[in-house]
C-alpha positions in Angstrom: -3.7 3.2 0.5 -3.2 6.6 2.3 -6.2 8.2 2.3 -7.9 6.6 5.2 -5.1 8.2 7.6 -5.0 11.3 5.5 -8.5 11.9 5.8 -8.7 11.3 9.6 -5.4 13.7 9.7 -7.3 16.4 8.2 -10.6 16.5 9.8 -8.5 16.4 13.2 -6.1 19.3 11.8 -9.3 21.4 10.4 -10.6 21.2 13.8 -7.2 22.7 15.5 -6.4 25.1 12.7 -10.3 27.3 12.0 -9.9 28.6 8.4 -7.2 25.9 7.3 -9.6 23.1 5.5 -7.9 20.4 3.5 -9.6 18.9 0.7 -8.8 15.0 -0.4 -9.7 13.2 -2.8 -9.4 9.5 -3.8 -6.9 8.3 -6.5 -4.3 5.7 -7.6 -0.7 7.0 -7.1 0.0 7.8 -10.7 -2.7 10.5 -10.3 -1.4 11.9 -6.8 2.0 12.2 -8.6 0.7 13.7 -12.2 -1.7 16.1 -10.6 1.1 17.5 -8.1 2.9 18.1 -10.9 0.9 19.3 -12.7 0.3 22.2 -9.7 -3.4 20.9 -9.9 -3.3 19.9 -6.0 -0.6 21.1 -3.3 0.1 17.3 -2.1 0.2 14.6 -3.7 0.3 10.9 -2.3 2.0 7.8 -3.2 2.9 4.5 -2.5 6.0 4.7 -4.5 9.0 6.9 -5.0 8.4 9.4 -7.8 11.5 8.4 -9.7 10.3 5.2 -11.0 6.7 6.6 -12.3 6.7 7.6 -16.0 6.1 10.9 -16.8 7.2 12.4 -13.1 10.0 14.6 -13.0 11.1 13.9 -9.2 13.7 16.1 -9.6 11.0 19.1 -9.2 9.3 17.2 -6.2 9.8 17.2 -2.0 9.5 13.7 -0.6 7.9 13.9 2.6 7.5 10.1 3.4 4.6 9.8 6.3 4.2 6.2 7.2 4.6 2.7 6.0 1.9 0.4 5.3 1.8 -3.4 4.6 0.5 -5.2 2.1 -0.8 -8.5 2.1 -2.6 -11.6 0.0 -5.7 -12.3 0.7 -8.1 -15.0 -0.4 -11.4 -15.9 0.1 -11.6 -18.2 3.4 -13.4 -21.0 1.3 -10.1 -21.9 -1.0 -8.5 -23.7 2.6 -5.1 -22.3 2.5 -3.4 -19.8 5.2 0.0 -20.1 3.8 2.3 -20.2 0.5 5.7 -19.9 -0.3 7.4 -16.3 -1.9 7.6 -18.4 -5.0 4.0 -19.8 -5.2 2.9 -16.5 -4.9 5.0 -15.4 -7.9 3.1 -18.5 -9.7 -0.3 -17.5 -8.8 -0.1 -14.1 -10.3 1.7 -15.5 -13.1 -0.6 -17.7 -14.3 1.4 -21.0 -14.0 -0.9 -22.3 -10.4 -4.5 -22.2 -11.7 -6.2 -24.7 -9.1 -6.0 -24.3 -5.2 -5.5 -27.9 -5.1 -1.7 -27.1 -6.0 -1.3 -25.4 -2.9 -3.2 -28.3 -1.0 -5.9 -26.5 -0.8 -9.6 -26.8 -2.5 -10.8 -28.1 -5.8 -11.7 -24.8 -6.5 -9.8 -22.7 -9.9 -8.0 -19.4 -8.7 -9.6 -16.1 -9.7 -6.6 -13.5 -9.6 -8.0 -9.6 -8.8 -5.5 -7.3 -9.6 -5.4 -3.9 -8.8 -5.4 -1.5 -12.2 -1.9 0.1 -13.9 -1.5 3.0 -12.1 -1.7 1.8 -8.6 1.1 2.4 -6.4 -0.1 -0.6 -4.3 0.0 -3.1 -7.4 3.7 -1.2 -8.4 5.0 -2.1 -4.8 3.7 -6.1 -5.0 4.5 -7.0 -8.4 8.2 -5.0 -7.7 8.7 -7.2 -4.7 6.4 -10.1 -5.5 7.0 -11.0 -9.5 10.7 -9.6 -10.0 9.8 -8.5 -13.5 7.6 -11.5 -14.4 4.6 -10.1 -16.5 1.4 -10.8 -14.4 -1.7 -12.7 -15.6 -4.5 -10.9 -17.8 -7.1 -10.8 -14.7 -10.2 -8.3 -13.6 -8.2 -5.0 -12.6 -10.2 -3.1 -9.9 -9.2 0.3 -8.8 -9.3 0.4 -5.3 -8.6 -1.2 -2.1 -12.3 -1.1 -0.9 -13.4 -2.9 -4.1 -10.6 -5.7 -3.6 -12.0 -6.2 -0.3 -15.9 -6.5 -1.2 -14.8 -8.7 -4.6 -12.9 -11.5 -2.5 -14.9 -11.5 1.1 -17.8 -12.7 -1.5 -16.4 -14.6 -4.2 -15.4 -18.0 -3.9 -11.8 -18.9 -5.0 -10.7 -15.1 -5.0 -7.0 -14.1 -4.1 -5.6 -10.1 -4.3 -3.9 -8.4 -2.1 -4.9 -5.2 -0.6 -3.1 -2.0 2.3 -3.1 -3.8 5.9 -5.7 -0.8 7.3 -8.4 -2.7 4.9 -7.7 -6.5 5.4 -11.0 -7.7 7.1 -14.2 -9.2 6.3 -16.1 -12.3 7.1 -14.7 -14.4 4.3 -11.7 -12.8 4.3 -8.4 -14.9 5.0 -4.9 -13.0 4.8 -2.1 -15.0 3.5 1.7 -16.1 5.8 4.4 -16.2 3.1 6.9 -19.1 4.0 5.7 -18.7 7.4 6.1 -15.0 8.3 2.4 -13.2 9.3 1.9 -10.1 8.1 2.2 -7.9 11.1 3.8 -4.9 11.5 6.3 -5.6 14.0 7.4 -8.2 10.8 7.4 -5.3 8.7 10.0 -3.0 10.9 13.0 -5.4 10.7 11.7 -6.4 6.5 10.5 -10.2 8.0 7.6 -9.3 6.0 8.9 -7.8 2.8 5.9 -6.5 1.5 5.1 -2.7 2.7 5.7 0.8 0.9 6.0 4.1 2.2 3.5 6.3 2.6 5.0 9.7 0.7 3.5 13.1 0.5 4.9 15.2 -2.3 4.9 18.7 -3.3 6.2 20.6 -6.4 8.5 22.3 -4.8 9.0 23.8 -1.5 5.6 24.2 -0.1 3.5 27.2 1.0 2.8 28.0 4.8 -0.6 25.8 5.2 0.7 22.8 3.0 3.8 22.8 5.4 1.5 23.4 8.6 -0.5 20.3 7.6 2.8 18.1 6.5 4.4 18.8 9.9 0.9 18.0 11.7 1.6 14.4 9.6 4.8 13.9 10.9 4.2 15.0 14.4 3.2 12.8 17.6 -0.5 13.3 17.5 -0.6 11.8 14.3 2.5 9.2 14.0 2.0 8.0 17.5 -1.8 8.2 17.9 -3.7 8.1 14.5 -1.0 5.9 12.6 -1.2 2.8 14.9 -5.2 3.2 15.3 -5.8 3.1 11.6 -3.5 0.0 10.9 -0.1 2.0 9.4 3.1 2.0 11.2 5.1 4.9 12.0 8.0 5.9 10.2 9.6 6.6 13.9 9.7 2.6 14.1 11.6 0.7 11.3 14.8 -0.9 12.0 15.2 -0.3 7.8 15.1 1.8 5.2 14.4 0.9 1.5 15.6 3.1 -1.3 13.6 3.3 -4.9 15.7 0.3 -6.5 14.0 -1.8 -3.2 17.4 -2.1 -2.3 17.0 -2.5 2.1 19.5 -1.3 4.6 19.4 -1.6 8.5 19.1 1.3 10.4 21.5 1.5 13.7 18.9 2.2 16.6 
């Protein structure tokens, strides 16, 4: 879900800093997490907090946490609904709606695209989204681009995919019990479902990884590149939300 911003970051930060290159390369969050630990890479990014991945000791990571980014549903335009309830939501990927007629949509049967174990994206909706339901045995794809391409061309599609991707002809993002996912929604937690952006190291990092974090967090990037891409700046939430999803207001 990050890499779109942290590629655009580095290319602009490669330009400003001759001899400074920085290298990225595509991955759910369980690898960003594993191969920072591992010391195979100096970052690694996530959608989630370190502390609830298996396997991660976050004790031995920094959490440098970058942006926020939404996520929402989205279904293929030809299934003729805009809107579901929190709780319909829950019963789609659960198996238990089958038919967008339920929803007073289509005659058309739901195809549920998932995103595969692993995914810090899929971790954040089903955490929020299914409160500990088991989610339907569906197609798993890895990435956001793939969502995207699967349910702009399939009829009766529905996923859910990182704000900065949600177009496409066919494409129709989903209002839960009214709210639109927008990210002035997301600073005050109207719209519930968004993640941090974190950057981790293993450790305190050297002198280029830190040069390049700080770049992150500074205006050019949080002000300029963050809003251009589709993210939201950290600078901007009214709340905080701690790794038990627990969400407290921020006095601004």
């Amino acid at each position: 879900a990050l890499q779109p911003l942290v590629e655009a970051a580095a290319d602009e930060f490669g330009s400003r800093n001759i001899g400074n290159t920085v290298n990225v390369q595509g991955g759910g969050s369980g690898t960003g997490l594993s191969q920072v630990q591992a010391g195979a890479v100096q970052i690694g990014t996530s959608d989630v907090f370190a502390e609830t991945k298996k396997g991660i000791d976050a004790k031995k990571l920094k959490d440098y946490k970058v942006a926020v980014v939404g996520i929402v549903p989205i279904v293929n335009k030809g299934v003729g609904v805009k809107d579901v309830s929190m709780k319909q939501l829950r019963q789609i990927f659960t198996g238990k709606l089958t038919n967008w007629k339920q929803l007073g949509g289509k005659n058309i049967p739901i195809t549920v695209i998932n995103r595969s174990k692993g995914s810090g994206t899929r971790d954040s909706f089903e955490d929020i989204v299914l409160h500990n339901q088991k989610a339907i045995k569906s197609q798993e794809q890895d990435s956001n681009g793939a969502v995207k391409k699967i349910v702009d061309s399939t009829p009766g599609t529905i996923s859910y995919i990182s704000f900065p991707y949600a177009n496409g002809n066919n494409i129709q993002k989903l209002s839960i019990d009214g709210v639109k996912p927008t990210n002035k929604n997301i600073t005050t937690n109207k719209w519930q479902l968004w993640a941090y952006q974190h950057m981790y190291t293993k450790g305190e990092p050297d002198k280029k990884t830190k040069a390049f974090i700080k770049y992150m967090l500074g205006k050019k990037v949080q002000h300029d590149l963050v809003p251009k891409i589709g993210y939201l700046s950290i600078d901007e939430m009214k709340v905080t939300r701690d790794s038990n999803n627990r969400v407290i207001k921020v006095g601004k």
